[in-house]
C-alpha positions as a LaTeX table, in Angstrom:
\begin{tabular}{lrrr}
\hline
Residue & $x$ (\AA) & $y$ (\AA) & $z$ (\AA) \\
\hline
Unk1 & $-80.92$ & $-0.21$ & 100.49 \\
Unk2 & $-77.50$ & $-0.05$ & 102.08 \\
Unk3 & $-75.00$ & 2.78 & 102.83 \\
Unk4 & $-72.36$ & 0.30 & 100.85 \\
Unk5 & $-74.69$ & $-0.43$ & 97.54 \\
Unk6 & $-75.26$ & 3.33 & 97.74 \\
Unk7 & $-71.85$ & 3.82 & 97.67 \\
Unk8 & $-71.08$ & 0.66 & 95.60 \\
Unk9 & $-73.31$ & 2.89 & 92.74 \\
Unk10 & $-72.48$ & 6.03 & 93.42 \\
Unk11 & $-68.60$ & 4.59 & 92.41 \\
Unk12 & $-69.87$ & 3.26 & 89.12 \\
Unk13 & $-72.04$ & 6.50 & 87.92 \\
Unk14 & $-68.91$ & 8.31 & 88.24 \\
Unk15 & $-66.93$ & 5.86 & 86.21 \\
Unk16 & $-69.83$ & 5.33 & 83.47 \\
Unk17 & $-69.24$ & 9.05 & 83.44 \\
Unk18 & $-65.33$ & 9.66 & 83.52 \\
Unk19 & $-65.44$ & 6.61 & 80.87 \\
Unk20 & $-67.95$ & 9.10 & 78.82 \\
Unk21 & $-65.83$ & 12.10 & 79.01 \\
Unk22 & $-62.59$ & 9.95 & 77.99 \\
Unk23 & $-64.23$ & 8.80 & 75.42 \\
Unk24 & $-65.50$ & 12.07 & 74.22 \\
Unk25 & $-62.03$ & 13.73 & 74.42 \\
Unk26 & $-60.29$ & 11.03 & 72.18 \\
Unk27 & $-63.35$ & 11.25 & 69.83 \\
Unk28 & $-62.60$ & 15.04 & 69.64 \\
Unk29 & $-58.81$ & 14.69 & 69.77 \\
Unk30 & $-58.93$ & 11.94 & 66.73 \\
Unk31 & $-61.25$ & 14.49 & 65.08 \\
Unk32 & $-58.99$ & 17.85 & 65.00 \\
Unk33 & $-56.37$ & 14.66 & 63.60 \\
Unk34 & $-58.43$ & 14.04 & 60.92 \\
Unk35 & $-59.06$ & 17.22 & 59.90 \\
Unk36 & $-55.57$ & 18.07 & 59.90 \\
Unk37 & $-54.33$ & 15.25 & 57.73 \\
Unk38 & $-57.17$ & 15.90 & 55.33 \\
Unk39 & $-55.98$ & 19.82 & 54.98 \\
Unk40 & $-52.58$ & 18.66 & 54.27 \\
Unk41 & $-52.88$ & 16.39 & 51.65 \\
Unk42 & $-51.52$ & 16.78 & 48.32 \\
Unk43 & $-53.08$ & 16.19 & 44.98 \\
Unk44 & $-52.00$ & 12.24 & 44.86 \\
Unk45 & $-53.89$ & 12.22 & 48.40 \\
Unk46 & $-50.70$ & 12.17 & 50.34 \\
Unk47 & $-50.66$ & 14.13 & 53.53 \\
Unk48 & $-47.58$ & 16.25 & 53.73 \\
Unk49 & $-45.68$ & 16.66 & 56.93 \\
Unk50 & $-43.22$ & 19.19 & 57.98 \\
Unk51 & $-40.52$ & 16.96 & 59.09 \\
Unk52 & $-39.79$ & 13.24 & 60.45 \\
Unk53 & $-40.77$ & 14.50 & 63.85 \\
Unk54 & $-43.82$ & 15.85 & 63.02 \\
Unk55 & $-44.19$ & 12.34 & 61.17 \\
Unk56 & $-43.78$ & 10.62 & 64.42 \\
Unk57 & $-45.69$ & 12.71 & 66.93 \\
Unk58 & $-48.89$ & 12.37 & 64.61 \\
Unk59 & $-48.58$ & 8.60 & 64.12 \\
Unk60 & $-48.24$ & 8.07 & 67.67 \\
Unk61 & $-51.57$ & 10.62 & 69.11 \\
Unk62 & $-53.01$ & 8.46 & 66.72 \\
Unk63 & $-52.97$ & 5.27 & 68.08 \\
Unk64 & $-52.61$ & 7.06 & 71.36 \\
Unk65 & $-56.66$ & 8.71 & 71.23 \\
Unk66 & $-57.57$ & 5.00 & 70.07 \\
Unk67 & $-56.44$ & 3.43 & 73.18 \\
Unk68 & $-57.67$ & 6.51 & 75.03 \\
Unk69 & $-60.95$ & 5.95 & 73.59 \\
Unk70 & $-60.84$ & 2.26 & 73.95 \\
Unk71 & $-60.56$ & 2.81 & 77.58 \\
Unk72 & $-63.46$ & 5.30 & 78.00 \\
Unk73 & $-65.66$ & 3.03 & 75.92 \\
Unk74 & $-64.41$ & $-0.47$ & 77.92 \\
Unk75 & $-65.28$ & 1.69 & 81.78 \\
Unk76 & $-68.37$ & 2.81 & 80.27 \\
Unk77 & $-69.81$ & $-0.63$ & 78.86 \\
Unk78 & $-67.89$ & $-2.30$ & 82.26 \\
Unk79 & $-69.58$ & $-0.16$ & 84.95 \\
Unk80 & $-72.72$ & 0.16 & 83.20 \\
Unk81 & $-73.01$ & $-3.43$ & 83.39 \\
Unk82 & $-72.21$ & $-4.19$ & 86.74 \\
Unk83 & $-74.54$ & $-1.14$ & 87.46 \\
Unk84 & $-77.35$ & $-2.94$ & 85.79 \\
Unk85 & $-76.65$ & $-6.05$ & 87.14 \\
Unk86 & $-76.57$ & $-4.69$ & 90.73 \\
Unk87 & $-79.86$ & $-2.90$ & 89.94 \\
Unk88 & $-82.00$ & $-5.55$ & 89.10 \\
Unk89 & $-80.65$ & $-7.60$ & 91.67 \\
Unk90 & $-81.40$ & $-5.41$ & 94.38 \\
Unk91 & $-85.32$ & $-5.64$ & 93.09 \\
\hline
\end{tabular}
């Protein structure tokens, strides 16, 4: 084994695991969401906001923590491919 496959796998573990704890935030972030909106909602199952603002800024972390999450799960399934790949190659 190589100083550059070491280092060519040492650069993927860490982006498996930054992909894992991006992933893991939105997951959590999306959560605290949902559990706000489901607090708030009103007996026709309407969730009540302050103002348009508040509106606004909760529509958008929405779809914000989705692409966040998208992005942990994409360098995650990405890296641990190529990982896998390199691994059994190297056999």
């Amino acid at each position: 084994m190589n100083s550059i496959d070491t280092q060519v796998k040492t650069i993927l573990i860490f982006a498996f695991i930054e992909g894992l704890v991006l992933y893991l935030i939105a997951g959590r972030m999306n959560y605290k969401k949902d559990k706000y909106e489901f607090e708030n909602r009103t007996s026709g199952g309407v969730v009540e906001s302050k103002d348009y603002k508040h509106y606004n800024r909760s529509k958008n972390s929405g779809k914000a923590f989705g692409c966040l999450g998208s992005i942990g799960f994409l360098l995650m399934a990405i890296s641990g491919i190529i990982f896998e790949f390199i691994w059994f190659m190297s056999k």
